[in-house]
C-alpha positions in Angstrom: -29.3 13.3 -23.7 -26.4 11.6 -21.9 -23.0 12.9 -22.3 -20.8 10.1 -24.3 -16.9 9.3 -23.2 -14.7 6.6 -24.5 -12.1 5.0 -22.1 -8.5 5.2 -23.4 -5.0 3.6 -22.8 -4.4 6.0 -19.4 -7.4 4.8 -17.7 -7.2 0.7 -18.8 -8.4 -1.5 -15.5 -8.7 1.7 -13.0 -12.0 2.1 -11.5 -15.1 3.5 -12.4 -15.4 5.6 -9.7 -11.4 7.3 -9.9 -12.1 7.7 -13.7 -15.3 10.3 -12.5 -13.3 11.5 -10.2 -10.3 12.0 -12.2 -12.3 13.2 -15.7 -16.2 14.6 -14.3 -15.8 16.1 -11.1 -13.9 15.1 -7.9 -17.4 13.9 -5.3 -17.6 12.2 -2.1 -17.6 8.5 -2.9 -20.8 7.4 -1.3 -22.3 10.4 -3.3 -20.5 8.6 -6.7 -22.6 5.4 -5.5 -26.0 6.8 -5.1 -25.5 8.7 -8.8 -24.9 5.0 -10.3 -27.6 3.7 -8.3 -29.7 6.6 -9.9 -29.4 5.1 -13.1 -27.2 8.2 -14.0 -23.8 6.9 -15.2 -23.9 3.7 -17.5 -20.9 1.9 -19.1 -21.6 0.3 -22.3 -25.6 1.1 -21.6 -25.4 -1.2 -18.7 -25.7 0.0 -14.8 -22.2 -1.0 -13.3 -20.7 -0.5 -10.1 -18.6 2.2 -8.8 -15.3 -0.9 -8.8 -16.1 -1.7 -11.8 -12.9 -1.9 -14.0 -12.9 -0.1 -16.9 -11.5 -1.5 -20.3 -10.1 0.1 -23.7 -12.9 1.3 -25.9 -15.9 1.5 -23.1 -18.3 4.2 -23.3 -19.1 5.7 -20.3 -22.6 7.3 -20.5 -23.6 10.7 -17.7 -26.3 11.6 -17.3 -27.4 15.0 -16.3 -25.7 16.0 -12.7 -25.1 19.4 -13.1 -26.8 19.9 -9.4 -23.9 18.6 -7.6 -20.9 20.4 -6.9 -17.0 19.2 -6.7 -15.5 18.6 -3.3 -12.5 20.7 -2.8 -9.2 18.7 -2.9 -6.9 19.4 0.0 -3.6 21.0 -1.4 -0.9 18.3 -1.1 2.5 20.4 -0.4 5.4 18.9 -2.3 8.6 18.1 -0.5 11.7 19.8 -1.8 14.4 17.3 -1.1 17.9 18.0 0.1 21.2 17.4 -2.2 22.2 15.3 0.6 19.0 13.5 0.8 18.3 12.6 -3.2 22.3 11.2 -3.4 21.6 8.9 -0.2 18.6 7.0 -2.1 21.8 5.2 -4.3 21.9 3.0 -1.3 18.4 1.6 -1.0 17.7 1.1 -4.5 17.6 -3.1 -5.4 16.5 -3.1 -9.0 16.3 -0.3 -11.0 14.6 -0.3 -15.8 12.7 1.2 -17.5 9.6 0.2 -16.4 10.3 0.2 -12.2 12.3 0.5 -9.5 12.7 -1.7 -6.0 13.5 0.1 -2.9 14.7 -0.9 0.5 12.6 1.7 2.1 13.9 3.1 5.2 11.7 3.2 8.2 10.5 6.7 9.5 9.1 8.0 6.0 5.8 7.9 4.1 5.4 6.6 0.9 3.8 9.8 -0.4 3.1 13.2 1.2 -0.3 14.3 2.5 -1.5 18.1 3.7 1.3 19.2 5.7 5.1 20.0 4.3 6.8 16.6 5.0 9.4 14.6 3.9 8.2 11.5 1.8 9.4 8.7 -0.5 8.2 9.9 -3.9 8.9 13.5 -3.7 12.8 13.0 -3.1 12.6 9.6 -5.9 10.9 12.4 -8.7 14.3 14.5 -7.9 16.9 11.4 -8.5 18.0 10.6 -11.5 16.4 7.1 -11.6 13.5 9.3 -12.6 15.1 11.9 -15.1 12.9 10.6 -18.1 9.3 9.7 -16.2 7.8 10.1 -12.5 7.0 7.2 -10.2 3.6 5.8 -9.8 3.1 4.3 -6.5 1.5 0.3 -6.6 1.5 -0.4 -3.2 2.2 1.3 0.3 4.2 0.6 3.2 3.4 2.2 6.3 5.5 5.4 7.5 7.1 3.1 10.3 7.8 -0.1 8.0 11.4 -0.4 6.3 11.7 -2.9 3.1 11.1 -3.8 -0.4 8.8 -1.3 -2.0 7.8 -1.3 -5.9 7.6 2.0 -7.8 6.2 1.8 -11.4 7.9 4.4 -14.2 4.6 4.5 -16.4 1.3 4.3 -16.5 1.2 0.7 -18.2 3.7 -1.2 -15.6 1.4 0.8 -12.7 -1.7 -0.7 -14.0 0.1 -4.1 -14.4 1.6 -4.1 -11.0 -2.1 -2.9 -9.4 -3.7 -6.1 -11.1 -1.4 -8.1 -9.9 -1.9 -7.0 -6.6 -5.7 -7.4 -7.0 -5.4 -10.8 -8.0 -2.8 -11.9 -5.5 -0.2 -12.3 -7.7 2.4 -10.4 -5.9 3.7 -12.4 -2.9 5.4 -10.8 -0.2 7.2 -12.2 2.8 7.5 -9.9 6.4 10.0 -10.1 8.6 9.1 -8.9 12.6 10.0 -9.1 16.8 7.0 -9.5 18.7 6.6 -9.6 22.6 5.9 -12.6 24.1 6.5 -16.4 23.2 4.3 -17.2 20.0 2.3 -20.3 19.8 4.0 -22.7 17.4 0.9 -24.0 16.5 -0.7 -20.7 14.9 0.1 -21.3 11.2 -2.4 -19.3 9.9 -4.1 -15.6 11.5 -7.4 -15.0 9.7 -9.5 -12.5 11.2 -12.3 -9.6 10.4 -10.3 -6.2 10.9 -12.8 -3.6 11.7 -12.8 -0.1 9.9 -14.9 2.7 9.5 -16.0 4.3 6.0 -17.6 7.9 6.8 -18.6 7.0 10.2 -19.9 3.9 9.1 -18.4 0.8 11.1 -17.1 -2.4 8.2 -15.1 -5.1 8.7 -12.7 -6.7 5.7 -11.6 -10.0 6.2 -7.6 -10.6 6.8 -5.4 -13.9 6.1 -1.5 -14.0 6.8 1.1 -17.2 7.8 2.7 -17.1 10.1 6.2 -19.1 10.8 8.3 -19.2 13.9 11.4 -18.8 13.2 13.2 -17.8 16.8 11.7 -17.3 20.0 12.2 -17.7 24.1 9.9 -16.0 26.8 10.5 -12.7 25.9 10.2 -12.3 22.2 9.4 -13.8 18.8 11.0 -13.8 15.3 8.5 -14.6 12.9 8.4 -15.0 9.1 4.6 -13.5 8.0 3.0 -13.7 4.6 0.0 -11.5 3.8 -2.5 -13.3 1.8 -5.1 -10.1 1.9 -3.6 -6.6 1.6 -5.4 -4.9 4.5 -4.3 -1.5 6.1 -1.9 -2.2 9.1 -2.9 -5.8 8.3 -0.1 -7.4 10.3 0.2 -5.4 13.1 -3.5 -6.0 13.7 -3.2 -9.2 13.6 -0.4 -10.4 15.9 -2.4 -7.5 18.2 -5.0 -9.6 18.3 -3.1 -13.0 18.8 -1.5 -11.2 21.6 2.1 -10.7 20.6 2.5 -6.9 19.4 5.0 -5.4 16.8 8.2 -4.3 19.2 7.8 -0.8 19.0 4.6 -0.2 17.3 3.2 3.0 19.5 -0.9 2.3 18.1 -1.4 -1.4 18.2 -0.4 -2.1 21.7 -1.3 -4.4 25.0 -1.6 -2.1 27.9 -1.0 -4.4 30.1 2.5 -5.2 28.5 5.7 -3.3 29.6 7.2 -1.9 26.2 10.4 -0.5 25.8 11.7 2.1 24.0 13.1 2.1 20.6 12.9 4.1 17.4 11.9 1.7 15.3 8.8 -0.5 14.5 10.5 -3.9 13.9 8.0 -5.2 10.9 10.3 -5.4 7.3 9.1 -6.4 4.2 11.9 -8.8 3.7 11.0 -10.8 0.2 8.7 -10.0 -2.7 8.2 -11.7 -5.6 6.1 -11.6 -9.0 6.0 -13.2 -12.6 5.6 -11.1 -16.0 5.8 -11.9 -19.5 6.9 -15.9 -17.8 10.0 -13.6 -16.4 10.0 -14.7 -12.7 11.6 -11.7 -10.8 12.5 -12.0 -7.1 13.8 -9.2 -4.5 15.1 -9.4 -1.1 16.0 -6.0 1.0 18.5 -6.6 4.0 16.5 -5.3 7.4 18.6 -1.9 9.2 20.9 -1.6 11.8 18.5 -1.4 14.5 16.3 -4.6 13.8 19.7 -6.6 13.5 20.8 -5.7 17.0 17.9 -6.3 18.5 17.4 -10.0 17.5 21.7 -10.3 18.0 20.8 -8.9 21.5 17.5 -10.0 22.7 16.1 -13.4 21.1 
């Protein structure tokens, strides 16, 4: 006989496969896959797939899977912010409720922390007191080298919400970045198959973005990008492959391109915007010091 579970409020539109993780036992993903495929987990007596997203009420049925055994979590070591360092978030935050806050995100830190003692985004924002009465949920990521507006949920609900609308495109954002070279004024649009590898296995996920000139000469392009698709180092892939790299991104680079030093990796995520409850909400986050002197200087 199976083993019967009923999916509540805390796991509304998450995954199939993060709920087993999360409530059965933590296993490899392509091992969560093969189980389904086994006939072995069912939700509402049907066979589903591991994305399948789950809804209020749902019973998940398991099946018998005592033979496997739980892959050991690596430890994540929380960062222990700084006086110093918790005051100084007053100055990036946009929009702060009760259900999220919008930060400017400064460049040089990760959204969240990973095996090794470092300084991230959501260990300091637990500490502040924009979080005195919850903890943040993270929607979305920016990479460690990307400044700009970042969205951080205060419950479960508005992190679900915010998740959905990022799955169904809802969330618009608009980039900001300095690329070498002179951009072609006639690339509107960059669509492209990024390549990727899932457990050695090589997959490619398709990629859309505009792209707008807004400044250029021989040297260097400002551009105005808007992600369609929500791919992992989407843009700087992209405007690798076109030719005209991110000023100062050290791991998508020409070889044959002088680059010059700088700290930063001039992409910002300048604009986002979103509707909820027919509320429209729009944020804009002012790019740093360094990206301003370099288009005052340079383009």
């Amino acid at each position: 006989m199976p083993k019967s579970f009923k999916v509540d409020e805390d796991y509304n539109d998450s995954r199939l496969d993060k709920w087993f993780k999360d409530k059965i036992i933590n296993l490899p993903h392509s091992l969560i896959e093969k189980i389904i495929r086994q006939n072995k987990i069912k939700v509402n007596k049907k066979k589903t797939k591991s994305s399948y997203r789950l809804k209020i009420e749902d019973v998940i049925e398991i099946y018998d899977i005592s033979k496997f055994k739980p892959t050991e979590k690596l430890k994540k070591i929380k960062y222990s912010p700084k006086k110093q360092e918790i005051g100084e978030y007053d100055d990036y935050v946009i929009e702060d409720n009760e259900n999220f806050i919008i930060i400017n995100k400064p460049t040089g830190i990760p959204v969240q922390s990973g095996t090794k003692s470092f300084k991230n985004i959501i260990d300091i924002l637990k500490n502040t007191k924009y979080f005195k009465n919850s903890k943040p949920f993270i929607v979305h990521r920016l990479d460690k080298e990307t400044s700009g507006v970042l969205i951080i949920a205060k419950n479960r609900k508005f992190a679900q919400l915010f998740t959905s609308l990022f799955r169904i495109r809802k969330i618009h954002k608009t980039y900001l970045a300095i690329v070498y070279g002179k951009v072609n004024k006639s690339i509107k649009i960059m669509k492209d198959d990024l390549v990727y590898f899932e457990n050695s296995k090589k997959k490619t996920q398709k990629a859309i973005s505009n792209l707008k000139v807004i400044k250029l000469n021989e040297s260097y392009s400002y551009l105005e990008l808007k992600p369609i698709t929500g791919r992992k180092h989407q843009l700087r892939k992209q405007l690798l492959n076109i030719g005209n790299p991110i000023v100062g991104d050290d791991k998508y680079f020409l070889n044959d391109r002088k680059r010059i030093k700088i700290k930063n990796l001039l992409l910002h995520a300048y604009k986002i915007k979103f509707m909820i409850n027919n509320v429209q909400y729009n944020f804009k986050a002012k790019y740093n010091s360094i990206f301003e002197d370099f288009l005052s200087n340079n383009i």
